[in-house]
C-alpha positions, -999 to +999 in steps of 0.1 A: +000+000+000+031+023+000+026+048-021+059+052-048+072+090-064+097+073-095+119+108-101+149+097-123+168+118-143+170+115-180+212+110-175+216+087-151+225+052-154+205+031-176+168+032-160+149+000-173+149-014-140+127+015-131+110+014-163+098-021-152+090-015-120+070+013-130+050-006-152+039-030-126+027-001-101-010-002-115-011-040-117-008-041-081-031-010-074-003+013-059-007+046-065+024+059-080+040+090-100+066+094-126+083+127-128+110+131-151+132+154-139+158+173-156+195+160-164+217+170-135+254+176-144+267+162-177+278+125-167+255+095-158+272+097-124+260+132-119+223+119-129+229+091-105+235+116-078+201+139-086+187+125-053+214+143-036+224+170-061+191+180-072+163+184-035+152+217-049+137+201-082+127+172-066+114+183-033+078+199-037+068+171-059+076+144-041+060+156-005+032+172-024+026+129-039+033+119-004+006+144+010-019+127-011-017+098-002-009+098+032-027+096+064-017+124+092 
C-alpha cells in the first residue's frame, strides 16, 4: 500500500529497472507517480546523484505525492 514517487533523471544510469517496476505499479493497485526530472550535471554519475544534487527540483513534488496519499 506504500505509495511510490519514481523521479529519475534522463542522465543517469541506464533506468529499465525503473522502467519495469513502473510498469507493474498499476497491476498491483499502488498509487504511483513518474516525474522526469531534468538532467543533473553532464555525466551519468552526476544523474545518479540527482537525489542528492538535485532536492530543490525534486522536493515539492515528491511531499506534495506523499501528502496525497498519506494519512496524518
Amino acid at each position: 500500500a506504500t505509495p511510490v514517487v519514481f523521479i529519475p533523471a534522463p542522465n543517469d544510469y541506464p533506468i529499465a529497472q525503473g522502467t519495469a517496476l513502473r510498469a507493474e505499479m498499476p497491476r498491483l493497485g499502488k498509487a504511483q507517480r513518474v516525474k522526469l526530472s531534468p538532467a543533473v550535471g553532464l555525466t551519468p554519475y552526476d544523474g545518479h546523484n540527482f537525489i542528492h544534487l538535485g532536492v530543490a527540483t525534486w522536493e515539492p513534488d515528491v511531499f506534495a505525492f506523499l501528502n496525497e496519499h498519506t494519512r496524518r
